[in-house]
N, CA, C, O and CB atoms as a CASP TS submission, in Angstrom:
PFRMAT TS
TARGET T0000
AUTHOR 0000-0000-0000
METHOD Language model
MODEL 1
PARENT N/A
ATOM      1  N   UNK     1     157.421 -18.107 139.051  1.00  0.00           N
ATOM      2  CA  UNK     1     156.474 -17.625 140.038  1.00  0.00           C
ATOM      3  C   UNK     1     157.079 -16.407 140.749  1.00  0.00           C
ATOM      4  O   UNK     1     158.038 -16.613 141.493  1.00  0.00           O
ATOM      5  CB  UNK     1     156.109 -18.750 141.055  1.00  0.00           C
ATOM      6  N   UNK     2     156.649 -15.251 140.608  1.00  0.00           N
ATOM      7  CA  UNK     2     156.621 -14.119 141.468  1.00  0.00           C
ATOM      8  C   UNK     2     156.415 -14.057 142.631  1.00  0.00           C
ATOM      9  O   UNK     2     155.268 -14.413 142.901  1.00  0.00           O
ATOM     10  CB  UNK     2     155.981 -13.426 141.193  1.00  0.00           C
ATOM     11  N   UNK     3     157.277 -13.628 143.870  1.00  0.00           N
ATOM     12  CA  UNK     3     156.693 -13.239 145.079  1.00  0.00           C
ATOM     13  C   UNK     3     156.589 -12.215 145.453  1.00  0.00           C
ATOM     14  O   UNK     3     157.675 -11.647 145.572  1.00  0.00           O
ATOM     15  CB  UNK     3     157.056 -13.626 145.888  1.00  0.00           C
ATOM     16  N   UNK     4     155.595 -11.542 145.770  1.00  0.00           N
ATOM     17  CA  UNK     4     155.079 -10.124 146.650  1.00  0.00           C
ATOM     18  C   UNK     4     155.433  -9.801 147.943  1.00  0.00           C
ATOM     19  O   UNK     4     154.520 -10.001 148.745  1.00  0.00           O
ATOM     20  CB  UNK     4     153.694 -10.064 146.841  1.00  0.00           C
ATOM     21  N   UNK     5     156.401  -9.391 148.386  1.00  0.00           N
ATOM     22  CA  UNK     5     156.426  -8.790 149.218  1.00  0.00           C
ATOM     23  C   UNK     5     155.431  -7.934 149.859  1.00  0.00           C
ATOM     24  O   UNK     5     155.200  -6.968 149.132  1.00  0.00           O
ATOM     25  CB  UNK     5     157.169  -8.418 148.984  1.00  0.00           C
ATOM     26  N   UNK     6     154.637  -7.915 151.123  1.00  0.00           N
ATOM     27  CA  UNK     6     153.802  -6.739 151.422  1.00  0.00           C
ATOM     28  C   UNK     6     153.993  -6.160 152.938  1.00  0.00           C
ATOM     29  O   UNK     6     154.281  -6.874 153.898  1.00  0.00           O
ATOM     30  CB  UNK     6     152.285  -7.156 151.186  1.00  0.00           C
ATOM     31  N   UNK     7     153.780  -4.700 152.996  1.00  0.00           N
ATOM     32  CA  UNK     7     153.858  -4.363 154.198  1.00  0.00           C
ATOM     33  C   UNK     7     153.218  -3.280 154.644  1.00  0.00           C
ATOM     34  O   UNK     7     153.046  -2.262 153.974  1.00  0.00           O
ATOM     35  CB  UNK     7     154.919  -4.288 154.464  1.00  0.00           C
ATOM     36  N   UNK     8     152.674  -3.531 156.294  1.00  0.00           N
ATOM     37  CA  UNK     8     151.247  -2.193 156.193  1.00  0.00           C
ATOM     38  C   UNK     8     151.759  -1.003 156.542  1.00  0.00           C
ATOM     39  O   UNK     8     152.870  -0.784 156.060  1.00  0.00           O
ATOM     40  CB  UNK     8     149.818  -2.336 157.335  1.00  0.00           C
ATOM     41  N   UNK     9     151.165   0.099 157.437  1.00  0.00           N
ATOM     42  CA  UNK     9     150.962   1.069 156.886  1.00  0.00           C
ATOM     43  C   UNK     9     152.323   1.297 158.294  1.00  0.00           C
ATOM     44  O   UNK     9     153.233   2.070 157.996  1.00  0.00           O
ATOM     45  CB  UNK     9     149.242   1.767 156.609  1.00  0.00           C
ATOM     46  N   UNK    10     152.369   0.812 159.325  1.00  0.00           N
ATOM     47  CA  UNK    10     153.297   0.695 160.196  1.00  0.00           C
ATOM     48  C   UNK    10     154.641   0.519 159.916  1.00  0.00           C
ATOM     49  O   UNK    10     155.572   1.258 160.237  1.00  0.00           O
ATOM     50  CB  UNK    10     152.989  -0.109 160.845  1.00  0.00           C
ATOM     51  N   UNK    11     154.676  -0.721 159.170  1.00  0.00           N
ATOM     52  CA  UNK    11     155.663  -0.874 158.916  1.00  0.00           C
ATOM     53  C   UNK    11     156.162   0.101 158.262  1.00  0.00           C
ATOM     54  O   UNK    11     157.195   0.678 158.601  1.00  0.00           O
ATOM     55  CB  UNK    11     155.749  -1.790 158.519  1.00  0.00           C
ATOM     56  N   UNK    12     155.571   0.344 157.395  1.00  0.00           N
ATOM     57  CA  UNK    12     156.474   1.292 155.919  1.00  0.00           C
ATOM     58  C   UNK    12     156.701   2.855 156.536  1.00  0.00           C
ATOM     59  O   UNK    12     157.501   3.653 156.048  1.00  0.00           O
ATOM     60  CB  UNK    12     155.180   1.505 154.051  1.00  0.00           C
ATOM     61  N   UNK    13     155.601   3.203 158.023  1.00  0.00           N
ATOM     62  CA  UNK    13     156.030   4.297 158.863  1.00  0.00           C
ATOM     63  C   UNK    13     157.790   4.056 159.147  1.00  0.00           C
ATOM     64  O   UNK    13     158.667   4.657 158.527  1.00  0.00           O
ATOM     65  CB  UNK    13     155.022   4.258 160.370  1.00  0.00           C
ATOM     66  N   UNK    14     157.989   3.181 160.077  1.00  0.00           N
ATOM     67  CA  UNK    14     158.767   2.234 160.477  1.00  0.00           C
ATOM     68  C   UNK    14     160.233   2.626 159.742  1.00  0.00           C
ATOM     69  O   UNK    14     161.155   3.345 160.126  1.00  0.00           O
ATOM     70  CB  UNK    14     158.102   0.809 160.115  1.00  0.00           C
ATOM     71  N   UNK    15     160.065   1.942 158.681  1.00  0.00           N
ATOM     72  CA  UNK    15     161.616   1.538 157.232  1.00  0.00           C
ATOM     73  C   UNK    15     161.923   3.131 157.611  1.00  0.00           C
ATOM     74  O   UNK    15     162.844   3.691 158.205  1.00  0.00           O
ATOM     75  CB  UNK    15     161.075   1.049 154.693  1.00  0.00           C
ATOM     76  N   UNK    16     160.544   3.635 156.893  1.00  0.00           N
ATOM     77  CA  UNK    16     161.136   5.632 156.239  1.00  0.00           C
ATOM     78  C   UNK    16     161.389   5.889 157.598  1.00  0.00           C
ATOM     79  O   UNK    16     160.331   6.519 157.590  1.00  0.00           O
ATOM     80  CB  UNK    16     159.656   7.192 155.338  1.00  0.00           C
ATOM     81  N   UNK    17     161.824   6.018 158.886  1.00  0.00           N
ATOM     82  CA  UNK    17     162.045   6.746 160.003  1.00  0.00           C
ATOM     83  C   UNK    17     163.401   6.100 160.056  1.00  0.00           C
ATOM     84  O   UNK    17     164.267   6.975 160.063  1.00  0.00           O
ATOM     85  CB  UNK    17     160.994   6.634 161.267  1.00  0.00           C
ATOM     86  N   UNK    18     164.046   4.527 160.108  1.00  0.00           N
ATOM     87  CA  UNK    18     165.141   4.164 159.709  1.00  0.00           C
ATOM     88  C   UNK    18     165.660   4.528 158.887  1.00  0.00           C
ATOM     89  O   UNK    18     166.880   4.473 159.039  1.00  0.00           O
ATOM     90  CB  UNK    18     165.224   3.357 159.585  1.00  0.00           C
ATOM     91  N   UNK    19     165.295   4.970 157.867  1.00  0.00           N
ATOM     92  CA  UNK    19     166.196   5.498 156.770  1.00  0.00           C
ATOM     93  C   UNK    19     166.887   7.031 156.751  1.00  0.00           C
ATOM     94  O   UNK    19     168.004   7.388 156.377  1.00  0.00           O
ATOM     95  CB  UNK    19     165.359   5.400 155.565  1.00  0.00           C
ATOM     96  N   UNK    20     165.849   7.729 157.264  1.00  0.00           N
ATOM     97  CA  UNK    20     165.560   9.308 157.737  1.00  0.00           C
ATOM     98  C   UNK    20     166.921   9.247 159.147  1.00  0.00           C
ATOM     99  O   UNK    20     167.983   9.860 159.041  1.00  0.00           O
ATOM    100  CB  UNK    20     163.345   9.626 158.485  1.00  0.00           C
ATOM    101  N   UNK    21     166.644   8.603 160.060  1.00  0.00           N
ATOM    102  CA  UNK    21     167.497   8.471 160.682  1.00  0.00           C
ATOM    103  C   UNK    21     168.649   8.290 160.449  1.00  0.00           C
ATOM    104  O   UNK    21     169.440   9.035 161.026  1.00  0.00           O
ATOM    105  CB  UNK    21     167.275   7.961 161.164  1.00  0.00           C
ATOM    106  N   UNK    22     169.235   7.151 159.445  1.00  0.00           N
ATOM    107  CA  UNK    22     170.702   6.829 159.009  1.00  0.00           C
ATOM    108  C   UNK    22     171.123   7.929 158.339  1.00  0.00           C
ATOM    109  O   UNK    22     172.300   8.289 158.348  1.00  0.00           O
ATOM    110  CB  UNK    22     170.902   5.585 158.104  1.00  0.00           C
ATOM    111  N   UNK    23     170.023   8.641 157.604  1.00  0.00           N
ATOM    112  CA  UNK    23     170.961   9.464 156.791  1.00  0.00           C
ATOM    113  C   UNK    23     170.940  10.516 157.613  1.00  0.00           C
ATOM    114  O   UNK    23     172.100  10.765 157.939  1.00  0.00           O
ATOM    115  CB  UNK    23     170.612   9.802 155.300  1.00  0.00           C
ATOM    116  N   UNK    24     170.296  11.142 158.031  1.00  0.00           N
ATOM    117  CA  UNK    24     170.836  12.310 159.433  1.00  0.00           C
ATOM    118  C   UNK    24     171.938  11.881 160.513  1.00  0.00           C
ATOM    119  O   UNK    24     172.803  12.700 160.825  1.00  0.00           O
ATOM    120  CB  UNK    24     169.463  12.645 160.529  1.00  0.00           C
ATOM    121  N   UNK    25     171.918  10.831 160.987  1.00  0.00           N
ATOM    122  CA  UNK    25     173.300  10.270 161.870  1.00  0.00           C
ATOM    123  C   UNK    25     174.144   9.911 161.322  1.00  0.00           C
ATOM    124  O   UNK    25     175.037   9.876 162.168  1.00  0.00           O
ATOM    125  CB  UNK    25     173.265   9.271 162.681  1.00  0.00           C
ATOM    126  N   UNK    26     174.763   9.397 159.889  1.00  0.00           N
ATOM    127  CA  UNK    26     175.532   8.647 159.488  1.00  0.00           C
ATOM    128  C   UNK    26     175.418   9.489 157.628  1.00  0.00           C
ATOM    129  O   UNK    26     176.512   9.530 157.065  1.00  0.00           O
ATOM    130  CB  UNK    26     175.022   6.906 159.938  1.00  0.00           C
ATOM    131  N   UNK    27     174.718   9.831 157.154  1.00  0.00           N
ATOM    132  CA  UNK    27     175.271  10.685 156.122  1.00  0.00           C
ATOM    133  C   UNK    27     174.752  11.645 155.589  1.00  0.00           C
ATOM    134  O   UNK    27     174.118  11.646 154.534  1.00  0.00           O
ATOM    135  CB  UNK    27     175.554  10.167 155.257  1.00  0.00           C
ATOM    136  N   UNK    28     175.099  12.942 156.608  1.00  0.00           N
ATOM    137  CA  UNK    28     174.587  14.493 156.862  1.00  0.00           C
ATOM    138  C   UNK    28     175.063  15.059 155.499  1.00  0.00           C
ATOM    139  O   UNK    28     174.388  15.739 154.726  1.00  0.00           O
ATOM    140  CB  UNK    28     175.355  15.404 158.340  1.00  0.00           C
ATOM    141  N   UNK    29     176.086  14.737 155.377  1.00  0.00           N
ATOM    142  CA  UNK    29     176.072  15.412 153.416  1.00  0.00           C
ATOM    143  C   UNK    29     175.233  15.312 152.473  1.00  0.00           C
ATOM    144  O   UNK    29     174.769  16.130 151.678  1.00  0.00           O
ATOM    145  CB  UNK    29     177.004  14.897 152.481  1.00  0.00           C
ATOM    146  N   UNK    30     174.991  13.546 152.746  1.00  0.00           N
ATOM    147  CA  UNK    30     173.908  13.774 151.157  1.00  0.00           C
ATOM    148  C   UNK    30     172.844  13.954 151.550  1.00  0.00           C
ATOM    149  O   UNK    30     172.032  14.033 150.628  1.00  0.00           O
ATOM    150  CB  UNK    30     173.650  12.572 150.013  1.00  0.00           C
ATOM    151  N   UNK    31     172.265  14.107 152.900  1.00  0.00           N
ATOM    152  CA  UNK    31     171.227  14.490 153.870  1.00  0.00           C
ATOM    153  C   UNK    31     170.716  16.118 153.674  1.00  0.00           C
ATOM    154  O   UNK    31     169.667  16.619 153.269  1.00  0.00           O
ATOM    155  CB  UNK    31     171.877  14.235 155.397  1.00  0.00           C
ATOM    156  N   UNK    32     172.104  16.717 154.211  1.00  0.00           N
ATOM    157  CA  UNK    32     171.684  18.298 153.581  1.00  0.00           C
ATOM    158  C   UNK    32     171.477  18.704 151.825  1.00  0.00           C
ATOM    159  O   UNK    32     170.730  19.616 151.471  1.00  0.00           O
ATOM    160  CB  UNK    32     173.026  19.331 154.081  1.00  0.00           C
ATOM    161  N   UNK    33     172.241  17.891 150.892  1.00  0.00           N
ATOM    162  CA  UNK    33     172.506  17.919 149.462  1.00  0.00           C
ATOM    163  C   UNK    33     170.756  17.601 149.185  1.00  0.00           C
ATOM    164  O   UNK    33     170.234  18.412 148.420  1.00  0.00           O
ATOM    165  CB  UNK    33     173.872  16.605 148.821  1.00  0.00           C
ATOM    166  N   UNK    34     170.080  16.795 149.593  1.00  0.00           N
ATOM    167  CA  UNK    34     168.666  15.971 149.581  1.00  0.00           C
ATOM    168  C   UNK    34     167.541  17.427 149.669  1.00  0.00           C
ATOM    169  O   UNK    34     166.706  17.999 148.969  1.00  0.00           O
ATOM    170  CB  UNK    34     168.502  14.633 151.266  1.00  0.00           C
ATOM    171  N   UNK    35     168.163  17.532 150.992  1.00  0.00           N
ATOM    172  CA  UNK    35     167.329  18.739 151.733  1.00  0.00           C
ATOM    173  C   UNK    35     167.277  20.388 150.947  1.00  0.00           C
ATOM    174  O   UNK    35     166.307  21.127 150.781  1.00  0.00           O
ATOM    175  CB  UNK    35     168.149  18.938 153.343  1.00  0.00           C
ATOM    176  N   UNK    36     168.547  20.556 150.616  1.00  0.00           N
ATOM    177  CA  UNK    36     168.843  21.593 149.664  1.00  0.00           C
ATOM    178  C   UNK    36     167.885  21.615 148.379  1.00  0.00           C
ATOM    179  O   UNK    36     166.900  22.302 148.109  1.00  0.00           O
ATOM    180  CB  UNK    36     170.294  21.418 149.234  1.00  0.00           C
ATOM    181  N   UNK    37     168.494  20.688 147.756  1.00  0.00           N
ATOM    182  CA  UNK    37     167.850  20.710 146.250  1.00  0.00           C
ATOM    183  C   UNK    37     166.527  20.479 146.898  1.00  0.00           C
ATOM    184  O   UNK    37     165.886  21.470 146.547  1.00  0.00           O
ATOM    185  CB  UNK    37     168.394  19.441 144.941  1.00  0.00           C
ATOM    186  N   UNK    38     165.813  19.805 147.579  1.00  0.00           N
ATOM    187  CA  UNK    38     164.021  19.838 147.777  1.00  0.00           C
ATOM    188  C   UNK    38     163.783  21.508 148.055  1.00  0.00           C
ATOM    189  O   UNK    38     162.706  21.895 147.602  1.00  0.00           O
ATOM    190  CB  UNK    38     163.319  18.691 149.476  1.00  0.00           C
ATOM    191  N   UNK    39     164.519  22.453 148.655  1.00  0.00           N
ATOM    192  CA  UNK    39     163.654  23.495 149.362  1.00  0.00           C
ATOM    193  C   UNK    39     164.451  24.463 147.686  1.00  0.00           C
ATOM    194  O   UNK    39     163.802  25.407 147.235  1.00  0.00           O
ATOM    195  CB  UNK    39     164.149  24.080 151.641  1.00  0.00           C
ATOM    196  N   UNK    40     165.454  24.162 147.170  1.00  0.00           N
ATOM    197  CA  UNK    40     165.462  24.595 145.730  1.00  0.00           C
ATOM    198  C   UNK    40     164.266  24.658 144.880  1.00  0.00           C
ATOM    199  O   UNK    40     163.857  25.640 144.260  1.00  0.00           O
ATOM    200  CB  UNK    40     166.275  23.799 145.070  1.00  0.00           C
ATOM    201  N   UNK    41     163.578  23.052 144.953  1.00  0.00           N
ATOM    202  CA  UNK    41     162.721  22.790 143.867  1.00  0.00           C
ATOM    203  C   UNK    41     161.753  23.224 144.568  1.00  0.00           C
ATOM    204  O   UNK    41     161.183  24.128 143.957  1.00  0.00           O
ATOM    205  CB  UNK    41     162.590  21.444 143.235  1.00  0.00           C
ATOM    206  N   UNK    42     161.360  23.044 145.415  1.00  0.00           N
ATOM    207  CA  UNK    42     160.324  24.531 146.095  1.00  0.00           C
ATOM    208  C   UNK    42     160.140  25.577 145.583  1.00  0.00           C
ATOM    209  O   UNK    42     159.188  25.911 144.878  1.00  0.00           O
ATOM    210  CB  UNK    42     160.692  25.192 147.229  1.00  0.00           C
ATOM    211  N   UNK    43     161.123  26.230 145.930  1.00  0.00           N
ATOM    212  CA  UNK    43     161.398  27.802 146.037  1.00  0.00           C
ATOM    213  C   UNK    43     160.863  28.103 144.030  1.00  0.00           C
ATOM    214  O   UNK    43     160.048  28.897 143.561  1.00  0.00           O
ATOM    215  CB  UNK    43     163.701  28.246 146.645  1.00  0.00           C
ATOM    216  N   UNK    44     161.717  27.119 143.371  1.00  0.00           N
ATOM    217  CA  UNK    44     161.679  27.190 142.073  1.00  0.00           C
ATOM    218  C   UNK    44     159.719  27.067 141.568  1.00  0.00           C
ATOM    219  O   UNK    44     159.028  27.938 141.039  1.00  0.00           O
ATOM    220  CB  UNK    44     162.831  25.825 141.525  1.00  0.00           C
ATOM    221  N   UNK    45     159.439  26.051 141.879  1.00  0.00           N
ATOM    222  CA  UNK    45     158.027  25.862 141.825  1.00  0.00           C
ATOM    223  C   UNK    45     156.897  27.255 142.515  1.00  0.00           C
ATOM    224  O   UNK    45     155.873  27.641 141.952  1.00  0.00           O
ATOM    225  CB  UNK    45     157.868  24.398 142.691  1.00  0.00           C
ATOM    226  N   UNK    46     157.243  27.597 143.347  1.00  0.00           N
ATOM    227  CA  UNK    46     156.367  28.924 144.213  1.00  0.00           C
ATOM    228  C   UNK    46     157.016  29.914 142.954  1.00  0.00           C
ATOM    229  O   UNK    46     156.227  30.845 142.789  1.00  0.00           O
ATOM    230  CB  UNK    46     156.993  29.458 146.394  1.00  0.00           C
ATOM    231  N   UNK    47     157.872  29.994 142.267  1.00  0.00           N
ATOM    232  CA  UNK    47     158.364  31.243 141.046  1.00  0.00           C
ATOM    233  C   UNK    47     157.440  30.919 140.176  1.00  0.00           C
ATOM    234  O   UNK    47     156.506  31.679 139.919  1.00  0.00           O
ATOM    235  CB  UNK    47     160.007  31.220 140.243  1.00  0.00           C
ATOM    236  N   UNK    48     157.625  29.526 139.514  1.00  0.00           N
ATOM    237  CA  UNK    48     156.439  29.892 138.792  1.00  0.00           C
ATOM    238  C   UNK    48     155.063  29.551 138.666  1.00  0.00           C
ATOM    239  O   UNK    48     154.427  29.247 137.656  1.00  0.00           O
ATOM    240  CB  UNK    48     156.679  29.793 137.922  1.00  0.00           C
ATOM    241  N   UNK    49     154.806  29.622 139.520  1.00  0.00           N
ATOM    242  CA  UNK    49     153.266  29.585 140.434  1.00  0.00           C
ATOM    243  C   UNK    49     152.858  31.545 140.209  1.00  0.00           C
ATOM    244  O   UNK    49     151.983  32.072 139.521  1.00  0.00           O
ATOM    245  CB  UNK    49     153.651  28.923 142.841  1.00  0.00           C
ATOM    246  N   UNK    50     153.657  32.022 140.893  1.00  0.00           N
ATOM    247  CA  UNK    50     153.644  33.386 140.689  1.00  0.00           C
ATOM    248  C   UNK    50     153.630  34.282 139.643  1.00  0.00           C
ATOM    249  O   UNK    50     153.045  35.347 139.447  1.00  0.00           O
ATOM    250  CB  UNK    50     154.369  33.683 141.136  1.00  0.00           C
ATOM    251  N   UNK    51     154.646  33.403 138.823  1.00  0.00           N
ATOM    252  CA  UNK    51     154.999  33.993 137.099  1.00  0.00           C
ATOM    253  C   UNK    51     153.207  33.402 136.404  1.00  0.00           C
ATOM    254  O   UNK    51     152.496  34.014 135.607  1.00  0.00           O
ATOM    255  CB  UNK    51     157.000  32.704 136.000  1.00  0.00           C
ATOM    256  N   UNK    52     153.021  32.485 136.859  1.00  0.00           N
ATOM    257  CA  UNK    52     151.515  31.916 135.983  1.00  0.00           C
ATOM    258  C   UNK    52     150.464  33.234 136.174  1.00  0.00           C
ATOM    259  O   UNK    52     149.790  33.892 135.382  1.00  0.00           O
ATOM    260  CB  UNK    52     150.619  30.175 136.889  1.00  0.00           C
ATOM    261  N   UNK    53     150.721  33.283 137.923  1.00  0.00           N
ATOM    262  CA  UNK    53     149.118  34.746 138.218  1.00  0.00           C
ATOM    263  C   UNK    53     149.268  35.618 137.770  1.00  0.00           C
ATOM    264  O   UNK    53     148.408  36.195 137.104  1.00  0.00           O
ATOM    265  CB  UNK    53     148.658  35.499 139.570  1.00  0.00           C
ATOM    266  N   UNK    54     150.843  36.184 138.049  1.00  0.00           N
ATOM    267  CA  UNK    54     150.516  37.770 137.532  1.00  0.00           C
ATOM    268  C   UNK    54     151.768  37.921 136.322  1.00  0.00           C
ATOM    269  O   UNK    54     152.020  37.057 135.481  1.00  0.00           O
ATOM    270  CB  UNK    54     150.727  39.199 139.078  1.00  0.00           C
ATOM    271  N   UNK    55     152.579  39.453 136.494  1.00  0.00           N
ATOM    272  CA  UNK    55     153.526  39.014 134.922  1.00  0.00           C
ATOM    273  C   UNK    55     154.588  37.535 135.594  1.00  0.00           C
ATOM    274  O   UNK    55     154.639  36.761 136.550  1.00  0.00           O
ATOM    275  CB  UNK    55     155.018  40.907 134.210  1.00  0.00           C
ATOM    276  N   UNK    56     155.109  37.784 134.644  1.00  0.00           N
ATOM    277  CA  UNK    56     156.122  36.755 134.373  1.00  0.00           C
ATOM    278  C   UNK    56     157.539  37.167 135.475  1.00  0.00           C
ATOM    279  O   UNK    56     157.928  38.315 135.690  1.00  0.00           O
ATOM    280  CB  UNK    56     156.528  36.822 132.530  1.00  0.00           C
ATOM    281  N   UNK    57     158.044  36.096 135.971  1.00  0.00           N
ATOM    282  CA  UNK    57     159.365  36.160 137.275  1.00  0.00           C
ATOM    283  C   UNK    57     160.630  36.661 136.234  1.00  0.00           C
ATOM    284  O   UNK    57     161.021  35.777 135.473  1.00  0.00           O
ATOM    285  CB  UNK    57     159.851  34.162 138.240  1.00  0.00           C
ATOM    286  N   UNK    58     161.189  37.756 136.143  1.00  0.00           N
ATOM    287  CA  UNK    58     162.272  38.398 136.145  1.00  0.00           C
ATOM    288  C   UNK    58     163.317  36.489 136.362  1.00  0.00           C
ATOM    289  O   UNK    58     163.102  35.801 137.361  1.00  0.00           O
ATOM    290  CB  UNK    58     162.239  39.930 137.625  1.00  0.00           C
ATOM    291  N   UNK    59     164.126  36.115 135.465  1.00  0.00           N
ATOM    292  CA  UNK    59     165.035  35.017 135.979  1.00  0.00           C
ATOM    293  C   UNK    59     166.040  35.693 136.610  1.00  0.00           C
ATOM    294  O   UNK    59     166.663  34.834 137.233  1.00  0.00           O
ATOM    295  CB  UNK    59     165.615  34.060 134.927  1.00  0.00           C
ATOM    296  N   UNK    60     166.622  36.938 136.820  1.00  0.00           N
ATOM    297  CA  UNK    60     167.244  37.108 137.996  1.00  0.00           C
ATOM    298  C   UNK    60     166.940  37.188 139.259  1.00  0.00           C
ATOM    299  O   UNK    60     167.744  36.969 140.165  1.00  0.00           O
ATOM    300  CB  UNK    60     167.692  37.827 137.923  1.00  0.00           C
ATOM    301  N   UNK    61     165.340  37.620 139.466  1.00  0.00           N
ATOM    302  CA  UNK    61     164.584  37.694 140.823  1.00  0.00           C
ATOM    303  C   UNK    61     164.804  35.974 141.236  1.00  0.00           C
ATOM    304  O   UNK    61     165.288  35.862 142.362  1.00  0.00           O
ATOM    305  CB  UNK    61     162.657  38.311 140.621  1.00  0.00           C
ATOM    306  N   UNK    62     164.588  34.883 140.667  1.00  0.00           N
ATOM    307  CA  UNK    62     164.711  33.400 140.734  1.00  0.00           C
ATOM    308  C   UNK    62     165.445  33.098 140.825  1.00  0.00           C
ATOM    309  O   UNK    62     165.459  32.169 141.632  1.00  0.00           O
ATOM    310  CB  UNK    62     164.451  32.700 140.110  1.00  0.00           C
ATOM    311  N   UNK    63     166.870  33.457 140.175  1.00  0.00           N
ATOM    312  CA  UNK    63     168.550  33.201 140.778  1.00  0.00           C
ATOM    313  C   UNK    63     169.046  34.238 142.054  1.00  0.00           C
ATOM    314  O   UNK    63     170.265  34.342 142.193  1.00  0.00           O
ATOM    315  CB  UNK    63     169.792  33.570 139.340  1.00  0.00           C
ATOM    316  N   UNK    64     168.501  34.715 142.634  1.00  0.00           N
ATOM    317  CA  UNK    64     168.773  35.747 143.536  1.00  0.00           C
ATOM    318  C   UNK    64     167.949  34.987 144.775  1.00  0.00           C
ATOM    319  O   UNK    64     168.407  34.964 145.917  1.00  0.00           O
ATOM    320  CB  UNK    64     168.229  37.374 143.003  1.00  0.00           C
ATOM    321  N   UNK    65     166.820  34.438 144.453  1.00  0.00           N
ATOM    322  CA  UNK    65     165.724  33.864 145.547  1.00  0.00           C
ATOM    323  C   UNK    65     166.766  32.201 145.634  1.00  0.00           C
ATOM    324  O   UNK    65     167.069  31.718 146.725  1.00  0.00           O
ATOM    325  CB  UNK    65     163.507  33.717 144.712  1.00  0.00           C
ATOM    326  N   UNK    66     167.145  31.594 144.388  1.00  0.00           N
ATOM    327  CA  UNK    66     167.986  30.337 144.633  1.00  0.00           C
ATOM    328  C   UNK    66     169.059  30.023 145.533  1.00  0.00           C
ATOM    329  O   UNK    66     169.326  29.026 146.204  1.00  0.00           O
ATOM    330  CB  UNK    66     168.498  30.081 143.654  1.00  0.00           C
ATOM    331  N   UNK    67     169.905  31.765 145.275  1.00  0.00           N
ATOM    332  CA  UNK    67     171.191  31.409 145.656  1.00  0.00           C
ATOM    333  C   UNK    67     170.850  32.261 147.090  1.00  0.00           C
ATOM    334  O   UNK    67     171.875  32.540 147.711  1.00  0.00           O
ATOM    335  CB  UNK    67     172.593  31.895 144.530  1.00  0.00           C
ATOM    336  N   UNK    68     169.888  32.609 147.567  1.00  0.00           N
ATOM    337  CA  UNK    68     169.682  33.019 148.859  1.00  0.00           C
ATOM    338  C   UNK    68     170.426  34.441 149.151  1.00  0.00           C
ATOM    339  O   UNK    68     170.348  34.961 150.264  1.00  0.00           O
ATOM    340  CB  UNK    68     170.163  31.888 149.783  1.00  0.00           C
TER
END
């Protein structure tokens, strides 16, 4: 027999703000490492969003926009 765990929409607000929290107070490395690679895979995604409309992204214009 399986048990389900369930939890509403509060709660699960709740956990992710505990979690968000620990890792900003207690582990800012893999916090910024998290944060990094997301605004990476951003930055990477808006390239070729751009490369789709008009010509194609130069891959040095994209390693130049990566490495800031």
């Amino acid at each position: 027999m399986d048990m389900v765990a369930t939890i509403d929409e509060q709660q699960t607000k709740a956990l992710i703000k505990d979690v968000l929290v620990e890792l900003i107070t207690e582990k800012q490395d893999e916090f910024s490492t998290i944060m990094l690679e997301a605004f990476e895979d951003a930055a990477m995604a808006n390239a070729i969003k751009a490369g789709r409309q008009n010509d194609f992204v130069d891959e040095a214009e994209i390693i130049a926009i990566l490495e800031g």
